[in-house]
C-alpha positions as CSV (number, residue, x, y, z in Angstrom):
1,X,103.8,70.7,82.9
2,X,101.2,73.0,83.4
3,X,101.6,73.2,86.9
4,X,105.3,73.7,87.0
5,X,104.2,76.5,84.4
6,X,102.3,78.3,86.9
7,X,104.5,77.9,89.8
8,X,107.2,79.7,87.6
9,X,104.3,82.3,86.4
10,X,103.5,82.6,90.3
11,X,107.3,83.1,91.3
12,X,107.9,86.0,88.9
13,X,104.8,87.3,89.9
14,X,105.9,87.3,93.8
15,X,108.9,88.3,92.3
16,X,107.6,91.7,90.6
17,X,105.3,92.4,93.6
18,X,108.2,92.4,95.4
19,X,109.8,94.8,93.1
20,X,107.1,96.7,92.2
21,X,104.2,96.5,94.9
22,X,102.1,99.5,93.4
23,X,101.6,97.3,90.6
24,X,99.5,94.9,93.0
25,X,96.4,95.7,91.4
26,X,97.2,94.5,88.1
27,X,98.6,91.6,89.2
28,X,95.8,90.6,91.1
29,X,93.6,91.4,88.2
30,X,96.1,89.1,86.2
31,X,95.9,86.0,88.8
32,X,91.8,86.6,89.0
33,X,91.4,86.6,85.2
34,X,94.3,83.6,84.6
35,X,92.3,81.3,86.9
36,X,89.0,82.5,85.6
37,X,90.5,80.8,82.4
38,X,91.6,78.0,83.8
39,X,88.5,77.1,85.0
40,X,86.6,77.7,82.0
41,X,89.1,75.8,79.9
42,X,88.5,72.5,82.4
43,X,85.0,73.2,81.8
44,X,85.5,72.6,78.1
45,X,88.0,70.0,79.0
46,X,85.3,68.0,80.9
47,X,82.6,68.1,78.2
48,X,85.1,66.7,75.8
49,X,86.8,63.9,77.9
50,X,85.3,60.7,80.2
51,X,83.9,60.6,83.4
52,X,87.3,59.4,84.9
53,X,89.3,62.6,83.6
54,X,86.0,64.7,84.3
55,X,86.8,64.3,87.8
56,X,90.8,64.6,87.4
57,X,90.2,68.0,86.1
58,X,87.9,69.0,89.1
59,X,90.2,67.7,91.7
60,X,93.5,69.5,89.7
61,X,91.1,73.1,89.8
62,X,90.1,72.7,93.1
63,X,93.9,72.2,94.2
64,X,94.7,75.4,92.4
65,X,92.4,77.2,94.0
66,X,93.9,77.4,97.2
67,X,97.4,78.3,96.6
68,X,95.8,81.2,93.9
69,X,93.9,82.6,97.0
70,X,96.9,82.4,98.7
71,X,98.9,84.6,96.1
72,X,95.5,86.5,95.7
73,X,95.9,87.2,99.6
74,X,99.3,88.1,99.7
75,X,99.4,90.6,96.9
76,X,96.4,92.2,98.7
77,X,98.2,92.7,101.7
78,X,101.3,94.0,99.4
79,X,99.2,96.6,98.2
80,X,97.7,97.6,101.5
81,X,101.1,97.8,102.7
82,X,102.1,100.0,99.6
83,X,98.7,102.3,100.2
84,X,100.2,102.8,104.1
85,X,104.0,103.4,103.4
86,X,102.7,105.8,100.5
87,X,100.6,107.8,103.3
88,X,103.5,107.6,105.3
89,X,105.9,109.3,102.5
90,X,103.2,111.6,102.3
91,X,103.5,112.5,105.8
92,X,107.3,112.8,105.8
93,X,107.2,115.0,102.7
94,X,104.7,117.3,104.1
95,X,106.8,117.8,107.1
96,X,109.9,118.3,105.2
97,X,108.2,121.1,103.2
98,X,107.2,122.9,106.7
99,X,110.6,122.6,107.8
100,X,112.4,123.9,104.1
101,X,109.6,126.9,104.5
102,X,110.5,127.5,108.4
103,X,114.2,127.5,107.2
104,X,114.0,129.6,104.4
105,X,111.5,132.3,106.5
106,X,114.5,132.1,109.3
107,X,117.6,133.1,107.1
108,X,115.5,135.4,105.5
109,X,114.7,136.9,108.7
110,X,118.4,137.1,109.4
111,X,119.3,138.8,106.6
């Protein structure tokens, strides 16, 4: 149940990066903080339950763990990939102001 939770929380995530990849950041803050709870929560879990479940918990966290750095990865490499196109807009704007300015000083010059 839980699981199935967070593989639906972890497709709307990809989801919204996908959407919305300047929002990277937060998500990544969201996944870090979201695990960060998990873990703490199986560390309560633990000192409440038997040796048996104990180790159930462990294994069930350290399972997680990967496919969170995973996500964690890839919304990295979203945002990095926002940063870049963002430069690149940058870029392309820049030089569409030069040539609006050259424009405009040419039909004045004509006129």
């Amino acid at each position: 149940s839980s699981l199935i939770r967070l593989q639906s929380d972890t497709d709307r995530l990809l989801h919204t990066i996908e959407k919305a990849p300047d929002s990277a950041e937060t998500l990544i803050s969201e996944i870090d903080s979201t695990f960060s709870a998990l873990q703490y929560l199986g560390g309560d879990l633990k000192k409440s339950l038997d040796i048996s479940s104990s180790s159930d918990i462990d294994r069930e966290l350290k399972d997680m763990a990967s496919p969170v750095e995973t996500i964690r990865d890839s919304l990295d490499r979203a945002k990095r990939s926002y940063e870049e196109n963002e430069t690149i807009r940058d870029r392309i704007e820049k030089i569409l102001n030069k040539v609006k300015t050259f424009t405009n000083r040419k039909r004045q010059e004509l006129h």
